[in-house]
C-alpha positions in Angstrom: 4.7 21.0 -4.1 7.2 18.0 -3.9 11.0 19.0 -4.0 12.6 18.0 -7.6 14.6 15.1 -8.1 18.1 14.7 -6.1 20.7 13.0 -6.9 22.1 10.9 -4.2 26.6 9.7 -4.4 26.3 8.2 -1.1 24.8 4.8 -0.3 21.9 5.0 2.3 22.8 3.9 6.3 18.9 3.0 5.9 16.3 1.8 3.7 13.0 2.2 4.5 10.0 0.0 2.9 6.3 0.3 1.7 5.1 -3.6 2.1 1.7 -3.6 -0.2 2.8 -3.7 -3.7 6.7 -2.9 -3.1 7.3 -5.9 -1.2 4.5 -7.8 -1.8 1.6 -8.1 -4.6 -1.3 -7.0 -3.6 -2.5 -8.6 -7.1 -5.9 -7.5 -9.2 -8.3 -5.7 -7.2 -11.5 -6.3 -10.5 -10.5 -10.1 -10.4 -12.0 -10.6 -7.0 -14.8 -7.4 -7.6 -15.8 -9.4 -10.7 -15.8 -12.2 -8.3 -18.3 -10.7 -6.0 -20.9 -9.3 -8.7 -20.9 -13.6 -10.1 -21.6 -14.4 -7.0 -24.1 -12.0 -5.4 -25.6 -9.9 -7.7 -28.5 -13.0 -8.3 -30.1 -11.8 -4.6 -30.7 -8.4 -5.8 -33.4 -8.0 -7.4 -33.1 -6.2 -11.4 -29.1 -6.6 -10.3 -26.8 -7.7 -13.3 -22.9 -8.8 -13.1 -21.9 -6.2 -15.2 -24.3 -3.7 -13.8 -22.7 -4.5 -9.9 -19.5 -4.2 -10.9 -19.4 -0.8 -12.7 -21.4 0.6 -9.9 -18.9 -1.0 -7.2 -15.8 0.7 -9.2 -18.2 3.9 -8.9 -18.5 3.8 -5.0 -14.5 2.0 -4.1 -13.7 4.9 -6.4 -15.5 7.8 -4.5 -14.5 6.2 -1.3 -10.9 6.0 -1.3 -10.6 9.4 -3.0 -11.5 11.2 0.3 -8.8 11.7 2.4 -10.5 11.7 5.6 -12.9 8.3 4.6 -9.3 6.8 3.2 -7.3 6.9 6.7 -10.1 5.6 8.5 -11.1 3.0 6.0 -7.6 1.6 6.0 -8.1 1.0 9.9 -11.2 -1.0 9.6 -11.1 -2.3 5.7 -14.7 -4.3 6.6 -16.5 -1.6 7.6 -14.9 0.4 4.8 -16.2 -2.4 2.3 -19.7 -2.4 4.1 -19.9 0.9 2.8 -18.9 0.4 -0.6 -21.3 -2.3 -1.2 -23.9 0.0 0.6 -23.3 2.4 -1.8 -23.1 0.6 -5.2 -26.4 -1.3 -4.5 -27.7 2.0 -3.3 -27.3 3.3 -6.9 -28.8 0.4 -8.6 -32.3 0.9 -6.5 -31.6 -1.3 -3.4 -31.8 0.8 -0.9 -31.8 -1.2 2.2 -30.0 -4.6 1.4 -30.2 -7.1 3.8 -27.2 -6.6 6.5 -26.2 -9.8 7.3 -26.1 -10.3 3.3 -23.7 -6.9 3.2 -21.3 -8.2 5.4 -20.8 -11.8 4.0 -19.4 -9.8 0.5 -17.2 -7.1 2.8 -16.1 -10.7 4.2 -16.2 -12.9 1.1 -14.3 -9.9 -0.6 -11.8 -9.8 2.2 -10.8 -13.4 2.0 -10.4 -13.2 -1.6 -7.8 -10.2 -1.3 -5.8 -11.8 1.4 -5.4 -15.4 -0.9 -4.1 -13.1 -3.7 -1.3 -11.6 -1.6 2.0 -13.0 -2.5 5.4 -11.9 -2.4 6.8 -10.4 -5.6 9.4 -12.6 -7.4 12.7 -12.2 -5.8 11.6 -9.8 -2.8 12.2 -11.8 -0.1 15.7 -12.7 -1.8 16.6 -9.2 -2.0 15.8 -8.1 1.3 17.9 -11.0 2.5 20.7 -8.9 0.3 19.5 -6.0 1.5 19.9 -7.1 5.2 23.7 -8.6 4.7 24.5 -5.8 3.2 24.7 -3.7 6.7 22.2 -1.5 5.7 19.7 -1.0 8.7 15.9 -1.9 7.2 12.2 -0.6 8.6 9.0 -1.2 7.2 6.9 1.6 7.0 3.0 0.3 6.3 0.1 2.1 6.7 -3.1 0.2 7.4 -4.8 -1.7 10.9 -2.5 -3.5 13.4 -4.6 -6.2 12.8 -4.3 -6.8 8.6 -0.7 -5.2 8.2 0.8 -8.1 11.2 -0.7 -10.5 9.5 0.8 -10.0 6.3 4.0 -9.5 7.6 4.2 -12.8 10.0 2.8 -14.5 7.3 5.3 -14.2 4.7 7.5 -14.1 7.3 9.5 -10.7 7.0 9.8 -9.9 11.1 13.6 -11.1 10.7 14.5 -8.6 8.0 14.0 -5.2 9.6 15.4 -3.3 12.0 12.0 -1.3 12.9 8.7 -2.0 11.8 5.7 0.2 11.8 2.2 -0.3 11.5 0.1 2.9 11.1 -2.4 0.9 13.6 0.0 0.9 16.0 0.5 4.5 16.2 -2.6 6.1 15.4 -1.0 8.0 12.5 0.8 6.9 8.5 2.2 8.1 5.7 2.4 10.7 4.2 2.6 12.1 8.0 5.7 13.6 8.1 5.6 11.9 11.9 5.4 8.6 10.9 8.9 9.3 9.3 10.3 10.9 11.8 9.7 7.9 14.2 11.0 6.0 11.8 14.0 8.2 11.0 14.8 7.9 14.9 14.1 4.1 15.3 16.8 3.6 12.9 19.1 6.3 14.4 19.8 8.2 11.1 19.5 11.9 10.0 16.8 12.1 6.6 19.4 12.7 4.6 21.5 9.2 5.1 17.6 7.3 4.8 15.6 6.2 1.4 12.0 5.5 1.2 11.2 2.9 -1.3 7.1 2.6 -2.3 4.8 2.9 -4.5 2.1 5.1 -4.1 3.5 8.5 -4.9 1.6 10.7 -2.7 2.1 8.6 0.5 5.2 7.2 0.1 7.4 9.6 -2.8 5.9 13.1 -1.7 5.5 12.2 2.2 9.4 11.0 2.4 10.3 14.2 0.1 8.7 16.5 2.3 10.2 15.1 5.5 14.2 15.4 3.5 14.4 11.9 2.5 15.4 10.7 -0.7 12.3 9.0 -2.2 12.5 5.9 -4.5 9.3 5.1 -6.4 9.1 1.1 -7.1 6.8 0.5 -10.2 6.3 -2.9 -10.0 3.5 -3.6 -12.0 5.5 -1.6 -15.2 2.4 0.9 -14.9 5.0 3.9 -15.8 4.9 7.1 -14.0 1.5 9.6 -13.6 3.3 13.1 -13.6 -0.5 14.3 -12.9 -0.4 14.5 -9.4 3.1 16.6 -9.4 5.4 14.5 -8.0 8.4 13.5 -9.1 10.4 10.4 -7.3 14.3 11.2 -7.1 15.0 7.5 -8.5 12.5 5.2 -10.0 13.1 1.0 -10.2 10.9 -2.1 -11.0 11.8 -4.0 -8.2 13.8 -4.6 -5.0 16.3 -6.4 -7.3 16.8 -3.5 -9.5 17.1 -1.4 -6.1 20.1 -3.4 -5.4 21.6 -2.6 -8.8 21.6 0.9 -8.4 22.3 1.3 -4.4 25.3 3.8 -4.8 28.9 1.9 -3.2 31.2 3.7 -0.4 34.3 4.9 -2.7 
C-alpha cells in the first residue's frame, strides 16, 4: 500500500524527472493505431479498419498489462509491437501473417510514435528555471538505451540534468526501488530532501513513495486522478510550470 499524502515546508535539494509525458508528449497513441489499420488492414484478407483496430487495442492492452511482458517490452519496443500485431491479426483468423509484412507495421508504427513526440509547451523553459534555480536535476526514464537517448539528444535536454538514467543502461527501472536509490546517490541527497515528478502512478508516484521520496504526480493531459489503483501522490500539478509555482522557498 503507498504511504498517504505528506506535506513537504522545505524546498527540494533535488528534483527528479519522468521524461515521457512529464517532459515531453508522447501524444495520441489511437491516432497512429488508426493509422496502421488504414494502411494495412487491405492485405489481410476479411480484415476491416475498424475491425484491426479494436482487436489491436485488445492485444496492446493485454500486453502491457503483464508485468513481466511490460519490462521487457520497453527494452525492445519492435519486438514488443511484433507481438501485438501477431496477436490482433491472430484473433481476426490470420494466423500466420507474412513476417516481413509484420515487421514493416512494428516499424511503420514506430516511426509514427517518434514524429509525434514533442516537448510539452513551456517544459524546456521551466527546466531552464528549474536548473538556475540551484536545485540539482536527474532524469529518471525507464525504457532501451537506444529509444530513451534519442529522445533526450534530440530535444536536447543532456545540459539540464545533473544525472540521467536510462533503465537500458542499468538493466533495472522504476518502480525499482534501486533505480532510486542510484539516483538518490548520483545526486548526493538523502530521500527525504528529493521529489519525483511523473506521471504514471504506479512507476513513478508509488515507486518514489515507497523508496521515502516525496512523490509529485504531473497530469498533463488534465486526465484527473484514478484513485483505483490506491495511490495517492503527495502533490499533484499540470505541468512543470505549475511545479515551479508551488516549489516551497527557504524562509
Amino acid at each position: 500500500m503507498a504511504q498517504m499524502p505528506r506535506a513537504s515546508a522545505a524546498p527540494p535539494k533535488a528534483i527528479i524527472l519522468d521524461l515521457d509525458d512529464t517532459i515531453l508528449d508522447s501524444g495520441e497513441a489511437d491516432v497512429s493505431w488508426r493509422r496502421i489499420c488504414a494502411e494495412f488492414a487491405g492485405n489481410f484478407d476479411g480484415v476491416t479498419p475498424e475491425g484491426f483496430f479494436d482487436a489491436l487495442i485488445d492485444a496492446r492492452d493485454w500486453f502491457w498489462d503483464n508485468d513481466r511482458q511490460a519490462r521487457e517490452g520497453r527494452l525492445d519496443l519492435l519486438a514488443a509491437r511484433r507481438t501485438i500485431f501477431k496477436r490482433a491479426l491472430s484473433s481476426l483468423g490470420v494466423a500466420s501473417p507474412e513476417p516481413a509484412l509484420v515487421d514493416a507495421m512494428a516499424r511503420r508504427y514506430t516511426g509514427l510514435r517518434e514524429e509525434a513526440v514533442t516537448p510539452f509547451r513551456g517544459a524546456l523553459a521551466a527546466l531552464e528555471r528549474l536548473r538556475g534555480s540551484g536545485v540539482r536535476l536527474a532524469l529518471l526514464t525507464n525504457g532501451s538505451t537506444e529509444t530513451q537517448w534519442g529522445k533526450i539528444r534530440r530535444f536536447g535536454l543532456t545540459g539540464f540534468f545533473d544525472h540521467i538514467q536510462v533503465e537500458g543502461d542499468l538493466g533495472f527501472g522504476k518502480p525499482d526501488a534501486r533505480a532510486f536509490r542510484y539516483a538518490l546517490a548520483a545526486l548526493d541527497v538523502e530521500s527525504d530532501e528529493a521529489w519525483m515528478v511523473g506521471d504514471n502512478l504506479l512507476a513513478d508516484i508509488e515507486g518514489a513513495q515507497r523508496a521515502g521520496i516525496f512523490a509529485v504526480w504531473i497530469d498533463a493531459h488534465g486526465s484527473g486522478l484514478d484513485t483505483r489503483d490506491g495511490v495517492a501522490p503527495d502533490r499533484v500539478v499540470k505541468s512543470l510550470d505549475e511545479l515551479l509555482e508551488t516549489l516551497p522557498r527557504d524562509q
